[in-house]
VEXMAR-208605 format. One record per residue: residue number from 1; x, y negated, z of N, C-alpha, C in turn; chain; residue in three letters. Coordinates in pm, 1 decimal, always signed. Example, Ala and Ser with C-alpha at 12.3 -4.5 7.8 and 13.67 -1.06 7.14 Angstrom:
VEXMAR-208605
pos: 1&neast: +1319.0&nnorth: +569.0&nup: +780.0&caeast: +1230.0&canorth: +450.0&caup: +780.0&ceast: +1320.0&cnorth: +330.0&cup: +780.0&unit: A&code: ALA .
pos: 2&neast: +1285.0&nnorth: +225.0&nup: +708.0&caeast: +1367.0&canorth: +106.0&caup: +714.0&ceast: +1290.0&cnorth: -3.0&cup: +787.0&unit: A&code: SER .
This chain:
VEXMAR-208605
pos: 1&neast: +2918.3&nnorth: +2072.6&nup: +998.5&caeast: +2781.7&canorth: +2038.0&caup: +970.9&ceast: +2782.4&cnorth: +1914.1&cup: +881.3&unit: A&code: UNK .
pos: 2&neast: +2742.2&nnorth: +1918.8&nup: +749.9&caeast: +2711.9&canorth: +1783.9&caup: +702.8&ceast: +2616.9&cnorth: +1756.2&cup: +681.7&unit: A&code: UNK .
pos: 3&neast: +2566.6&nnorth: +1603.3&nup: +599.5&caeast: +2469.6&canorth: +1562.6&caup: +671.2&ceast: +2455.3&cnorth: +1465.8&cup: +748.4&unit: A&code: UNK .
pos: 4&neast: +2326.5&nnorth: +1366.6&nup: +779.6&caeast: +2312.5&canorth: +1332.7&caup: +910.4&ceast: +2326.0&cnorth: +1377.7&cup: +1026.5&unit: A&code: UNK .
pos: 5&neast: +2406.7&nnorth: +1268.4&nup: +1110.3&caeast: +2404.1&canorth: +1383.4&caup: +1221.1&ceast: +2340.6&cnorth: +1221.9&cup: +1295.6&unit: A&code: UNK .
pos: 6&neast: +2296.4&nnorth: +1246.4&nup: +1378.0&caeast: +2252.8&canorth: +1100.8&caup: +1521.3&ceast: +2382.8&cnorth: +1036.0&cup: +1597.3&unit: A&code: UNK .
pos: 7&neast: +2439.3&nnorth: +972.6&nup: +1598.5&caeast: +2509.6&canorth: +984.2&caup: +1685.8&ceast: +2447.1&cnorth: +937.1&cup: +1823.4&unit: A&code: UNK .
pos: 8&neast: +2574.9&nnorth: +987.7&nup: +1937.9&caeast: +2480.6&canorth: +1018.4&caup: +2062.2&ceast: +2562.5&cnorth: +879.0&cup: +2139.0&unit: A&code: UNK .
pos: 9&neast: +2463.2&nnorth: +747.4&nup: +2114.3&caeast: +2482.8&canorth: +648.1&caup: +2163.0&ceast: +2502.9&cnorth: +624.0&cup: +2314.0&unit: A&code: UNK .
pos: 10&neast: +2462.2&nnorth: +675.8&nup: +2399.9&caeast: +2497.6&canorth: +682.4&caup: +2541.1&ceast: +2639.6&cnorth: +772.2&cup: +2576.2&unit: A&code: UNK .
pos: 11&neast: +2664.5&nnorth: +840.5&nup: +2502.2&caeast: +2848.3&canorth: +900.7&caup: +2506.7&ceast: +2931.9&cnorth: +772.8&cup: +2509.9&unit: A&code: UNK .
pos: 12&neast: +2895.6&nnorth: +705.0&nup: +2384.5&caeast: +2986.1&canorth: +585.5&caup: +2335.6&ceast: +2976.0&cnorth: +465.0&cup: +2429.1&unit: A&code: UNK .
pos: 13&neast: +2863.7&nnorth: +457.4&nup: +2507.7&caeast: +2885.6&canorth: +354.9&caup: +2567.5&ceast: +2978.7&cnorth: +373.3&cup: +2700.9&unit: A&code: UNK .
pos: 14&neast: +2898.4&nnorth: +532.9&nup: +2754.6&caeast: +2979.5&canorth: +555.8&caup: +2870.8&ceast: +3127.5&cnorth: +582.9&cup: +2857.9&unit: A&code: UNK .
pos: 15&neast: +3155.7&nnorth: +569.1&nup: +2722.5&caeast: +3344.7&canorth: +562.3&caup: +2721.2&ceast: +3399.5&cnorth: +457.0&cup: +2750.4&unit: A&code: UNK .
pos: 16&neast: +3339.7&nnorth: +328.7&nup: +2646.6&caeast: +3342.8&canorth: +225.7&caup: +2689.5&ceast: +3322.7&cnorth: +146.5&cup: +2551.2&unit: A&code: UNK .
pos: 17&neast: +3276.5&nnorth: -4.2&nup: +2560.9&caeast: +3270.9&canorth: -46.3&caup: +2409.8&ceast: +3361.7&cnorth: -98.1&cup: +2368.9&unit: A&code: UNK .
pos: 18&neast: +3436.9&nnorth: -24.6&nup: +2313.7&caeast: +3553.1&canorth: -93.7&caup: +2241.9&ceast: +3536.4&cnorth: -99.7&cup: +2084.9&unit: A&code: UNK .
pos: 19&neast: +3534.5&nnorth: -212.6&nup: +1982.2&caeast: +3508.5&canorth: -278.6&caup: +1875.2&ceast: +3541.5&cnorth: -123.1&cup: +1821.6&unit: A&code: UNK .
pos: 20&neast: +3635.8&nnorth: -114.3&nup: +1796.8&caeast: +3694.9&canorth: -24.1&caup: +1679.0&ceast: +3626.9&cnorth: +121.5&cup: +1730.6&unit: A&code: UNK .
pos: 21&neast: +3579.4&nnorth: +176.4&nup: +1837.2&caeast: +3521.6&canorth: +302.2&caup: +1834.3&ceast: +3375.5&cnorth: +295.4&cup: +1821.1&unit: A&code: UNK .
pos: 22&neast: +3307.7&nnorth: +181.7&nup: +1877.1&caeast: +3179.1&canorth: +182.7&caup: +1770.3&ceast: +3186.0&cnorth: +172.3&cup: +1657.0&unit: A&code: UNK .
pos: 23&neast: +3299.5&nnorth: +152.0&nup: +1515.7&caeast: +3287.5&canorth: +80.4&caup: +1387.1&ceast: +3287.3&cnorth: +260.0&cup: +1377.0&unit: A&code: UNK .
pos: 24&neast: +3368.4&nnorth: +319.9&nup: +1436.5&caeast: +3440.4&canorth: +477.5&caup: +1382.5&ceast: +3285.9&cnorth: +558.9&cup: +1397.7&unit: A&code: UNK .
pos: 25&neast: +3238.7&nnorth: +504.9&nup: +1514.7&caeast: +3077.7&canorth: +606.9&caup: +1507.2&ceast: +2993.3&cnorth: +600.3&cup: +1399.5&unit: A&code: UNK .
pos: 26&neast: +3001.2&nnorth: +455.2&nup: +1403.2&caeast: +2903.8&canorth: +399.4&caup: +1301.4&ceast: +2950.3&cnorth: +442.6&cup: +1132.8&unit: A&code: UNK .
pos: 27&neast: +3075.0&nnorth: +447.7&nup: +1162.0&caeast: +3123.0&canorth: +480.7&caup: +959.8&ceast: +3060.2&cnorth: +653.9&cup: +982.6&unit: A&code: UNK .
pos: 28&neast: +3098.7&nnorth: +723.7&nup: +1042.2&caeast: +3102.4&canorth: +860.7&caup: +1061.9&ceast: +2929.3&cnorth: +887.0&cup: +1073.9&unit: A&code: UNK .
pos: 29&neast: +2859.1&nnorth: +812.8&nup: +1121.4&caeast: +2678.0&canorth: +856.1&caup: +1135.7&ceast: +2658.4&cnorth: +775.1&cup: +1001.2&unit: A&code: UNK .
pos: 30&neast: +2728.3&nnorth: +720.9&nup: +943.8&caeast: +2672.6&canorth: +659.7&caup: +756.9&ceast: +2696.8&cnorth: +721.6&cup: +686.9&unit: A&code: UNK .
pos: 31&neast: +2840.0&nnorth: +785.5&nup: +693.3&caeast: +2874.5&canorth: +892.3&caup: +575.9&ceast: +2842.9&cnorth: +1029.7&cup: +563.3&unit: A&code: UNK .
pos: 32&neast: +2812.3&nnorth: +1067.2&nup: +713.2&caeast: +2794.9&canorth: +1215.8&caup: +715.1&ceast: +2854.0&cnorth: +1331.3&cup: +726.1&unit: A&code: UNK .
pos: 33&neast: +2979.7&nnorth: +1308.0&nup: +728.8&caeast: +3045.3&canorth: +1416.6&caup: +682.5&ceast: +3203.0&cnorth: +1396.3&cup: +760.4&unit: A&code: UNK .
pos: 34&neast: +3262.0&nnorth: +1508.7&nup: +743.8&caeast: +3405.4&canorth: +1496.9&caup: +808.2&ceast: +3502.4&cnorth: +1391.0&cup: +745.3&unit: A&code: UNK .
pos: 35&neast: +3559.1&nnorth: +1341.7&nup: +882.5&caeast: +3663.7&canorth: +1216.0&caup: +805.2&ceast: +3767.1&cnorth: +1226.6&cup: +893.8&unit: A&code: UNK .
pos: 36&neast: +3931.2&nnorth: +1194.3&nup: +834.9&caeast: +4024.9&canorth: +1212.5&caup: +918.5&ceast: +4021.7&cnorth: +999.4&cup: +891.7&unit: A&code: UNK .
pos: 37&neast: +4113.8&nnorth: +1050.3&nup: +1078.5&caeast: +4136.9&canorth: +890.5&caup: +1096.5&ceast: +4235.5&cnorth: +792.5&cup: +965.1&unit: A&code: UNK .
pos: 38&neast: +4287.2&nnorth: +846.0&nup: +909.0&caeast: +4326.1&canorth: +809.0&caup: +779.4&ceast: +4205.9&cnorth: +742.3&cup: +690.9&unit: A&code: UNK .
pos: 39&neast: +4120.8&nnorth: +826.8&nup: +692.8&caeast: +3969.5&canorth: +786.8&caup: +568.1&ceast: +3953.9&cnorth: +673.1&cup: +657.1&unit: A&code: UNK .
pos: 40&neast: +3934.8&nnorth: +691.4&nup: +779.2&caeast: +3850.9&canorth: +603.1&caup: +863.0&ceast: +3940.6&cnorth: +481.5&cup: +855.2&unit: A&code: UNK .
pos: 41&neast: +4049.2&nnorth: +478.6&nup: +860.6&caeast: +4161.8&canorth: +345.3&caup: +834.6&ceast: +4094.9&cnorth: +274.6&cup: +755.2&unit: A&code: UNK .
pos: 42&neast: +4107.2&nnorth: +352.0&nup: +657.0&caeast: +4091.9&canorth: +268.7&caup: +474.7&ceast: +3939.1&cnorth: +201.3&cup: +493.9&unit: A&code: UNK .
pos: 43&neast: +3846.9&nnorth: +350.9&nup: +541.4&caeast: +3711.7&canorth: +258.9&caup: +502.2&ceast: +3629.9&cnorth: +118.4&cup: +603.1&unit: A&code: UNK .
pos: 44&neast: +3733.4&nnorth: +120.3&nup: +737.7&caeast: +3657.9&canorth: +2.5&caup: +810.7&ceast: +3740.2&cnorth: -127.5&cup: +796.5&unit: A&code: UNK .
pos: 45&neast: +3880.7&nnorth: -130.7&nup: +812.2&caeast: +3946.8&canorth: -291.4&caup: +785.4&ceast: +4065.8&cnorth: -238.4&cup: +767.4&unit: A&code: UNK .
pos: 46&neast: +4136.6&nnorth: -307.8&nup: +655.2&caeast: +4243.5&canorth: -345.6&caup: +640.8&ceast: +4355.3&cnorth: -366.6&cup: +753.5&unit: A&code: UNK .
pos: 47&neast: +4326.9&nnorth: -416.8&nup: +820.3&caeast: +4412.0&canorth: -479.0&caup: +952.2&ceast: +4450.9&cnorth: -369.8&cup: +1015.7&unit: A&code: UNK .
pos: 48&neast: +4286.8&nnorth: -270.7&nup: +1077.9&caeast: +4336.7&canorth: -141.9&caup: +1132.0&ceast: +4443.2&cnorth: -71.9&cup: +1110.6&unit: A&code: UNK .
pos: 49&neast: +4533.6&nnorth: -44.1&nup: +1126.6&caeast: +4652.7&canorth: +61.3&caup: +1142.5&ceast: +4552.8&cnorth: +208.3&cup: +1155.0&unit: A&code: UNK .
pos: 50&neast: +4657.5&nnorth: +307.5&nup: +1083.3&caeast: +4689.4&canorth: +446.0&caup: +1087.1&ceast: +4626.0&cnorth: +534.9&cup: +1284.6&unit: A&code: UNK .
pos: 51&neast: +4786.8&nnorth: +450.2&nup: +1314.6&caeast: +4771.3&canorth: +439.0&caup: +1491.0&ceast: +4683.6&cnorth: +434.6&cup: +1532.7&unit: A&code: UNK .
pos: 52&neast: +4633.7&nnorth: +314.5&nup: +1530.4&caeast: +4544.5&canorth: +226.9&caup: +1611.4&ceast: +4378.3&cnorth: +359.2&cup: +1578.4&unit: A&code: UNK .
pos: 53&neast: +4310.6&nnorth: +348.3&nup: +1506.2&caeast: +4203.5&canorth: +410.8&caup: +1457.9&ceast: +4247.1&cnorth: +595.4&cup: +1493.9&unit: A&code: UNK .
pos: 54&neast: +4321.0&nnorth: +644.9&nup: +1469.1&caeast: +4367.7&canorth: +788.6&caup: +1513.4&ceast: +4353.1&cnorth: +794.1&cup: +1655.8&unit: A&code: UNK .
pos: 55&neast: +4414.2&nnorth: +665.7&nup: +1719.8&caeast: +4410.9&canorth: +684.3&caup: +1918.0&ceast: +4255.1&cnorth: +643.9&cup: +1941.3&unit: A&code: UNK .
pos: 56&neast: +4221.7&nnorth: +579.3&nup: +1882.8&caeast: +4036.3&canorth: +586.3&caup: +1910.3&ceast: +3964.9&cnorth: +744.9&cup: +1876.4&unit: A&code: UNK .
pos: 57&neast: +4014.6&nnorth: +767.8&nup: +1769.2&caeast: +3933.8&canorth: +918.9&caup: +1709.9&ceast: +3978.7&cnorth: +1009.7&cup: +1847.8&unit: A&code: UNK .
pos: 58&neast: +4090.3&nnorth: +1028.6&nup: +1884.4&caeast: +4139.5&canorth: +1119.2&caup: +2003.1&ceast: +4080.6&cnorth: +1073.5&cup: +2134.0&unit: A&code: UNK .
pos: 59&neast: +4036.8&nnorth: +960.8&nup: +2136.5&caeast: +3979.2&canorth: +868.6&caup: +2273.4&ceast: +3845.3&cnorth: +985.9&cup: +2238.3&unit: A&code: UNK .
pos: 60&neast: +3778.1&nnorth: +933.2&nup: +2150.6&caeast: +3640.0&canorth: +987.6&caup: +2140.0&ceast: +3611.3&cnorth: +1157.2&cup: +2120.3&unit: A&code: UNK .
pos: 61&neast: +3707.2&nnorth: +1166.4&nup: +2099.4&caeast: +3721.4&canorth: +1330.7&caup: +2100.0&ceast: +3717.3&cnorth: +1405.9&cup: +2239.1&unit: A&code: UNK .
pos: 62&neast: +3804.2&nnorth: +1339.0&nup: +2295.6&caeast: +3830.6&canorth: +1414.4&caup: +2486.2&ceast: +3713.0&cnorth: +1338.3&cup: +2546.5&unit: A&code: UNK .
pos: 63&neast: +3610.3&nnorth: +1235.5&nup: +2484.3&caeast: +3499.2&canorth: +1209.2&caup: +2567.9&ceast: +3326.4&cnorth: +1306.1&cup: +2470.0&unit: A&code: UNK .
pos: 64&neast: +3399.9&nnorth: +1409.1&nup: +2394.7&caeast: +3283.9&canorth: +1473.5&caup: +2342.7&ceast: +3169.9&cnorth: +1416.4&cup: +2222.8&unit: A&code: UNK .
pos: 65&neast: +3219.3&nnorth: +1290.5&nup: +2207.6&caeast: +3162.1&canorth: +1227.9&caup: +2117.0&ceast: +3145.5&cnorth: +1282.3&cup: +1927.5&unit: A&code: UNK .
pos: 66&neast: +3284.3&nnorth: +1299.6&nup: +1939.2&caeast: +3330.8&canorth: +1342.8&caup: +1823.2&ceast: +3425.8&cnorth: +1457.5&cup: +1812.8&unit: A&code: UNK .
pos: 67&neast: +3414.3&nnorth: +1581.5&nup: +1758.4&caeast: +3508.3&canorth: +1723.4&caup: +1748.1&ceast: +3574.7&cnorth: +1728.7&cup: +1616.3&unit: A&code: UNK .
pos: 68&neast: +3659.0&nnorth: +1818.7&nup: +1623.8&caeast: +3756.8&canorth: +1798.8&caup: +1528.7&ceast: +3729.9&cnorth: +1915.3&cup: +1453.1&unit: A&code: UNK .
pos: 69&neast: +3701.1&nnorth: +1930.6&nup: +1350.8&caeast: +3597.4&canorth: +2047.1&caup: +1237.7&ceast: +3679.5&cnorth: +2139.2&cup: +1202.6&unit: A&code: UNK .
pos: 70&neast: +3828.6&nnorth: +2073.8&nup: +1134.0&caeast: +3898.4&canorth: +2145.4&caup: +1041.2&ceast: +4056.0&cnorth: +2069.4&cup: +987.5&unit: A&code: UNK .
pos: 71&neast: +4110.3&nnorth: +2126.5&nup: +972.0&caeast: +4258.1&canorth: +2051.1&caup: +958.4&ceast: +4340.2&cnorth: +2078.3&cup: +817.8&unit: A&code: UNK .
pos: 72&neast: +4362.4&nnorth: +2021.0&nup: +690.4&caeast: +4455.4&canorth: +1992.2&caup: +578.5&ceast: +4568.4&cnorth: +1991.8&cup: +543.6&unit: A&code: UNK .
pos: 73&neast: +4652.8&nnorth: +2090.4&nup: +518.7&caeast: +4761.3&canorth: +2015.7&caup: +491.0&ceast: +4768.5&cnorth: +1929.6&cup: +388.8&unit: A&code: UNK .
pos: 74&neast: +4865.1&nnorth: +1795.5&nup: +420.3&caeast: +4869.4&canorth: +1666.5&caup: +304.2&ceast: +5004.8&cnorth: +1586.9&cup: +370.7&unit: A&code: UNK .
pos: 75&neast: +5058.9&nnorth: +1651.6&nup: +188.0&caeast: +5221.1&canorth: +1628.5&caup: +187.2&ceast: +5320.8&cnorth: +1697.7&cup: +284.2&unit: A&code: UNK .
pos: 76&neast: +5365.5&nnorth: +1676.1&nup: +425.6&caeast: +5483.0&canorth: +1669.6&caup: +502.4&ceast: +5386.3&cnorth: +1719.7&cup: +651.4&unit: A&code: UNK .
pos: 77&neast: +5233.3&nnorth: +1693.0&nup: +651.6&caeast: +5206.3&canorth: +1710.4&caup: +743.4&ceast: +5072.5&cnorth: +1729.3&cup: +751.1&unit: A&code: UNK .
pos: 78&neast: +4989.8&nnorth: +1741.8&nup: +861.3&caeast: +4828.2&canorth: +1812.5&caup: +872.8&ceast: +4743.9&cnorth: +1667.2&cup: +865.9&unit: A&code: UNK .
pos: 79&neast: +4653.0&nnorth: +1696.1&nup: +821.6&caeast: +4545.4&canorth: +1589.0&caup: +842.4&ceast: +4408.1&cnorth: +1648.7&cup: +916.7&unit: A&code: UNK .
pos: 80&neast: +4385.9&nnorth: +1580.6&nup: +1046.8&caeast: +4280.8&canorth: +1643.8&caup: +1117.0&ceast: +4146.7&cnorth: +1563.3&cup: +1070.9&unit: A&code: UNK .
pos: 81&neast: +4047.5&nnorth: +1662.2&nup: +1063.5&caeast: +3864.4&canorth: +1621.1&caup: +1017.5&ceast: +3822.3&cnorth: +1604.0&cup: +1125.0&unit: A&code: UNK .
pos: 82&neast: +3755.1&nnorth: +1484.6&nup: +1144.0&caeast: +3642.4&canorth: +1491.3&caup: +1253.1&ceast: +3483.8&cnorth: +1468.1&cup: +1198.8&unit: A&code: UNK .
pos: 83&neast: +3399.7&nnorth: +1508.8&nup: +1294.8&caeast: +3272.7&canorth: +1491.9&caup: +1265.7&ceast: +3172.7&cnorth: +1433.6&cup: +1404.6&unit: A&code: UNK .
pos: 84&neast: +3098.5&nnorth: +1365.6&nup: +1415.1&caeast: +2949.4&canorth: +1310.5&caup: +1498.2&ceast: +2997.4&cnorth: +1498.0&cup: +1627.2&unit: A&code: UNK .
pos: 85&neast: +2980.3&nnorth: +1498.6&nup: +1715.4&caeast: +2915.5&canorth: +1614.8&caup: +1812.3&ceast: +2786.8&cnorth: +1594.4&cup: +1842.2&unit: A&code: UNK .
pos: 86&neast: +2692.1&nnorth: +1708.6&nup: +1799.3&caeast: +2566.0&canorth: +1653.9&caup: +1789.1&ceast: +2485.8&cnorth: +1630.2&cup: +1937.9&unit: A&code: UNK .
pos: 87&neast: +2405.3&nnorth: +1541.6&nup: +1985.2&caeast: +2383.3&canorth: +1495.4&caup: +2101.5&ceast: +2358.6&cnorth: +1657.8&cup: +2182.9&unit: A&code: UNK .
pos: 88&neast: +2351.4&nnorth: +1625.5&nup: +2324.4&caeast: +2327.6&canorth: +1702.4&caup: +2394.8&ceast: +2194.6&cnorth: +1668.1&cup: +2499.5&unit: A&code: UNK .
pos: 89&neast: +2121.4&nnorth: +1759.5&nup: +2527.4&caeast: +1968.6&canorth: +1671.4&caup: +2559.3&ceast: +2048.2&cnorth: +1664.7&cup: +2725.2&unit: A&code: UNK .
């Protein structure tokens, strides 16, 4: 789905607030569109690691927040897409 999507702010809290998985909601409900934790590296800080931002995307994934759309190959290995899961009433 691209596009706006809402993100579903009561998921994120009930995971828990951790700095770097609100920045990942927040880049992902600005841009719209599928991003692998790679994009998401580059576009929130420098500092972030590869690691670090990928184990948040997978945090938020097994709490329904965010699903994984579609997968790339790039170079040696896959690159996974994620996108917003759109709220649930």
């Amino acid at each position: 789905m691209l596009g706006f999507v809402p993100a579903d702010w009561n998921k994120v809290i009930d995971v828990s607030i951790h700095p770097t998985r609100i920045e990942i909601v927040s880049a992902m409900e600005w841009i719209g569109k599928p991003l692998s934790p790679n994009q998401l590296a580059s576009i929130l800080d420098d500092i972030k690691s590869i690691n670090h931002v990928g184990y948040h995307v997978r945090k938020l994934a097994e709490a329904g927040i965010v699903e994984m759309t579609y997968m790339e190959p790039v170079r040696s290995s896959i690159e996974h897409f994620y996108e917003l899961s759109p709220p649930r009433p």
